[in-house]
OpenMM code with the backbone's topology and positions (N, CA, C; nanometers):
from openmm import Vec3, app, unit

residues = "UNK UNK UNK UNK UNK UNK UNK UNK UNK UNK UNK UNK UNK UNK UNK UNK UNK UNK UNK UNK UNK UNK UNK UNK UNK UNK UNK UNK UNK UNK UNK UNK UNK".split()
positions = [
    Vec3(-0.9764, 1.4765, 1.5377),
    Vec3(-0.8763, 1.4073, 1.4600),
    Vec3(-0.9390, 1.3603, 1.3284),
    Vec3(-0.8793, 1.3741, 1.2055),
    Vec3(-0.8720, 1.3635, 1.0846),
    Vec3(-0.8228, 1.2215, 1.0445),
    Vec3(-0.9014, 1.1227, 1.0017),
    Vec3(-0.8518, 1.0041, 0.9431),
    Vec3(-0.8922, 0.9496, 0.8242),
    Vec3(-0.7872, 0.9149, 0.7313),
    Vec3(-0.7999, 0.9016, 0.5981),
    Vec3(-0.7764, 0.7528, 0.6117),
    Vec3(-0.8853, 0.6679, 0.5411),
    Vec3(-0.8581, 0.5589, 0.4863),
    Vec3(-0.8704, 0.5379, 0.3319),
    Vec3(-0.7697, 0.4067, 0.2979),
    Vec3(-0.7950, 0.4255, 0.1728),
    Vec3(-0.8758, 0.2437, 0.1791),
    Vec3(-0.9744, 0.2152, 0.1087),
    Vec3(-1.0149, 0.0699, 0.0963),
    Vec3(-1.0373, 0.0386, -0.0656),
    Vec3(-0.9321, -0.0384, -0.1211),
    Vec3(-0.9207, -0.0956, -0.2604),
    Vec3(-0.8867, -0.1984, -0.2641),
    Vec3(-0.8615, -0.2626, -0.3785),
    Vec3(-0.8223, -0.3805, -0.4526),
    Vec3(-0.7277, -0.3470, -0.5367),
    Vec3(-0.5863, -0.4249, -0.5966),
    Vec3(-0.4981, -0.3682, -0.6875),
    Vec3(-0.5077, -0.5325, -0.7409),
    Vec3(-0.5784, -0.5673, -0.8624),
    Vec3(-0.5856, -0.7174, -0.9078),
    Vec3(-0.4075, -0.7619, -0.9413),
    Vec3(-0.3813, -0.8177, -0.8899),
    Vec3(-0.1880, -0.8760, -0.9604),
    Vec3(-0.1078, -0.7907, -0.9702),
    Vec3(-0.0818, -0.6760, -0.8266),
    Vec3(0.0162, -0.6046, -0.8684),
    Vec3(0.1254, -0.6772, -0.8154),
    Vec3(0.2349, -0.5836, -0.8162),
    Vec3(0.3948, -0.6616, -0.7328),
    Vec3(0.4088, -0.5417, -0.6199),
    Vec3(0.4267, -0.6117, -0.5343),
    Vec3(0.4342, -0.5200, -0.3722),
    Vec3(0.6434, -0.5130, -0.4274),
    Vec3(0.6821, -0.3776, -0.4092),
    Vec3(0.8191, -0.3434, -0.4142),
    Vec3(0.8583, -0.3318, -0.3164),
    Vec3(0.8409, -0.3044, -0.1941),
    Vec3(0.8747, -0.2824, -0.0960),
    Vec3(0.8204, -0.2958, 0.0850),
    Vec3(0.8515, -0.3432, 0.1325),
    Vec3(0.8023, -0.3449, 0.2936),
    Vec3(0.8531, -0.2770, 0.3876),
    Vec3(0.8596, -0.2473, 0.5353),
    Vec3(0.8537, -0.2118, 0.5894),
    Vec3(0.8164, -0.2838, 0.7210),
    Vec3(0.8981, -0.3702, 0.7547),
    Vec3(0.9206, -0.4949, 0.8408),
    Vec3(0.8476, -0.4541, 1.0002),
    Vec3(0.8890, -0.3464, 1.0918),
    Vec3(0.8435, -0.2782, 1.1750),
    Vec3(0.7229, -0.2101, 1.1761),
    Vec3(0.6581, -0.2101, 1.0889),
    Vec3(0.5444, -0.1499, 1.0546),
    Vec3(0.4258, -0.2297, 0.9894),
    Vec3(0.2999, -0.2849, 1.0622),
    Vec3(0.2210, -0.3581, 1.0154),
    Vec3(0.1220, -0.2774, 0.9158),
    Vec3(0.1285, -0.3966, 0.7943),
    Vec3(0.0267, -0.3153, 0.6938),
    Vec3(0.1060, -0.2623, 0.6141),
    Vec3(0.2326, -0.2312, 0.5947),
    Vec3(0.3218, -0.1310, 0.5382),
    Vec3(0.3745, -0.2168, 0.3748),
    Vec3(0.3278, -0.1532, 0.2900),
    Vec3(0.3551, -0.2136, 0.1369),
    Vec3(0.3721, -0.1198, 0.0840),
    Vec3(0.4471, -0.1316, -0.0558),
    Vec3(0.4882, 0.0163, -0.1564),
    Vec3(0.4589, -0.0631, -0.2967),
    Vec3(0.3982, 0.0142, -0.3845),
    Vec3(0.3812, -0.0153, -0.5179),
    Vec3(0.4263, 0.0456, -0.6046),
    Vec3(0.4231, 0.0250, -0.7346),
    Vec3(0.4896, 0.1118, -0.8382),
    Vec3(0.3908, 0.2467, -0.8278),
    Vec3(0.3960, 0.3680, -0.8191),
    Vec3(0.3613, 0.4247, -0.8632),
    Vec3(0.2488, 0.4910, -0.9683),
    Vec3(0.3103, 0.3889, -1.0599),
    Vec3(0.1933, 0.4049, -1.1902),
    Vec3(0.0642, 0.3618, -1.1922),
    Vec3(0.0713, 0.2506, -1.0500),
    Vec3(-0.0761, 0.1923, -1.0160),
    Vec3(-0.1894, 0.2875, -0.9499),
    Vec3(-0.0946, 0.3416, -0.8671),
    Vec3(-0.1830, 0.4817, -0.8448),
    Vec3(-0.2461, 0.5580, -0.8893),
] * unit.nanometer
topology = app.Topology()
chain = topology.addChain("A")
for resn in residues:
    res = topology.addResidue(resn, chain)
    for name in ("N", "CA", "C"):
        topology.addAtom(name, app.Element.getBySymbol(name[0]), res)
């Protein structure tokens, strides 16, 4: 099995979105990526 982590810092972004059922689960703009 294949597991990708990602481990960062995003200094002051805005979290857009959650995912209530799902721990850990955040969405960002895009462009931060």
């Amino acid at each position: 099995m294949i597991i990708s982590v990602l481990k960062s810092k995003i200094h002051r972004a805005t979290v857009t979105d959650a995912q209530i059922h799902y721990t850990g689960s955040i969405t960002i703009d895009k462009t931060l990526i």
